[in-house]
Every structure is written in structure tokens, then in C-alpha cells.
NUKOLGU-451660 format. One line per field, with one value per residue (C-alpha): x, y, z. Coordinates in Angstrom, 1 decimal, always signed. Layout:
c1 = [X:...]
c2 = [Y:...]
c3 = [Z:...]
END
This chain:
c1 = [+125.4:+126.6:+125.9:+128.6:+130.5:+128.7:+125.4:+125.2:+121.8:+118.8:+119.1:+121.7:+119.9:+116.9:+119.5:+120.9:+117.6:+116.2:+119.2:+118.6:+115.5:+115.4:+118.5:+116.3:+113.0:+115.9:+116.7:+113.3:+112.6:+115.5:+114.3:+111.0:+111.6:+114.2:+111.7:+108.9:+109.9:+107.6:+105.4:+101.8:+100.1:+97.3:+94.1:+91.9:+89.4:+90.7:+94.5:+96.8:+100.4:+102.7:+105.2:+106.9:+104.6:+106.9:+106.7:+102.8:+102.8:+105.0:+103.3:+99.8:+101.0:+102.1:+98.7:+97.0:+99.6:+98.6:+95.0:+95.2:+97.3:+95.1:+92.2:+93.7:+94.4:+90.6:+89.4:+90.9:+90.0:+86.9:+86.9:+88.7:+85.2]
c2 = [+94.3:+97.5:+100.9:+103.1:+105.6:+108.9:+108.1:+110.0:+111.9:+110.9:+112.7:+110.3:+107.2:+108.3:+109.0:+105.9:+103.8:+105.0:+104.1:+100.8:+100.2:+101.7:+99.5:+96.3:+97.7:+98.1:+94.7:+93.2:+94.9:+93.7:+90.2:+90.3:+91.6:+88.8:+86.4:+88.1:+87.7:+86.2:+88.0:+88.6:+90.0:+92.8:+93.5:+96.6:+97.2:+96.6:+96.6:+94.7:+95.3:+92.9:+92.9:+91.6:+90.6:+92.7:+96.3:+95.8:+95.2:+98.6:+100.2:+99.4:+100.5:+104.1:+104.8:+103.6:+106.2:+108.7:+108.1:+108.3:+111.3:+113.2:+111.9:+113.1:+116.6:+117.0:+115.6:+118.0:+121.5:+120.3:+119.9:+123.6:+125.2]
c3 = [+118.3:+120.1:+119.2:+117.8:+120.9:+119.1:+120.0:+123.2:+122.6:+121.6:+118.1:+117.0:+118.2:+115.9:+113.4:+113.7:+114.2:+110.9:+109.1:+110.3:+109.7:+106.0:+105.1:+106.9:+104.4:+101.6:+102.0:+102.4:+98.9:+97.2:+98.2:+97.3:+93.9:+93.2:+94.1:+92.1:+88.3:+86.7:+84.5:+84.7:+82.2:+83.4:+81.7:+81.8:+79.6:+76.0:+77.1:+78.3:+79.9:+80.7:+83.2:+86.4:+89.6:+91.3:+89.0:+89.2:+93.0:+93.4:+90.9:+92.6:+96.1:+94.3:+93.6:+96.4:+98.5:+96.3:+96.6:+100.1:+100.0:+97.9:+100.1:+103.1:+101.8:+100.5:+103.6:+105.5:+103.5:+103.8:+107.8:+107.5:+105.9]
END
């Protein structure tokens, strides 16, 4: 594969390399949602959702970055004090 003639400095290469690699992650996500269908059915408490294996895996990743995000930001008021 060879690189496109505009890519003289460095801030096109970064350019360049992230569009890469987000259409490589765009790709892996594609996949693994086509292969992730089926439908599970989750249970907390007294309810139950159903959906695909896929939607809860995405779903539980968003709120594990937000937990972490959140804990980041109290962490570090508190280091502030």
C-alpha cells in the first residue's frame, strides 16, 4: 500500500493514520454485530429486556466508559483539595 503524495508532514500522516484505523474499528464493529444477533434476554431484579447480544454488549461498554469517566473526574477534584 503507498501513502497518498500529500502526506509530507507529520500532521497529515496522523490525519491519515487515524482515518485508517477508525475505518479498520468501523469495520471490526460492523462484523461483530452481524455476527451477534441472537437475542438474549437480560434480567435484573423484577425485569427483563430482551434484545440483541450485540446492543447489550455496546450498551454495557457505554456505561462502563461513563463510569470510568465520571470516576476519573471525581478522582481528580479530590486530588485538587
Amino acid at each position: 500500500m503507498t501513502l497518498p503524495n500529500n502526506l509530507g508532514s507529520m500532521d497529515n500522516f496522523k490525519r491519515y493514520s487515524k482515518l485508517v484505523l477508525g475505518l479498520v474499528l468501523l469495520i471490526l464493529a460492523i462484523i461483530f454485530m452481524v455476527q451477534n444477533t441472537e437475542i438474549v434476554e437480560v434480567a435484573l431484579f423484577f425485569w427483563k429486556i430482551s434484545m440483541p447480544r450485540s446492543l447489550l454488549v455496546f450498551v454495557l461498554l457505554l456505561i462502563g466508559a461513563s463510569l470510568g469517566f465520571l470516576a476519573g473526574h471525581i478522582w481528580r477534584g479530590r486530588q485538587k483539595e
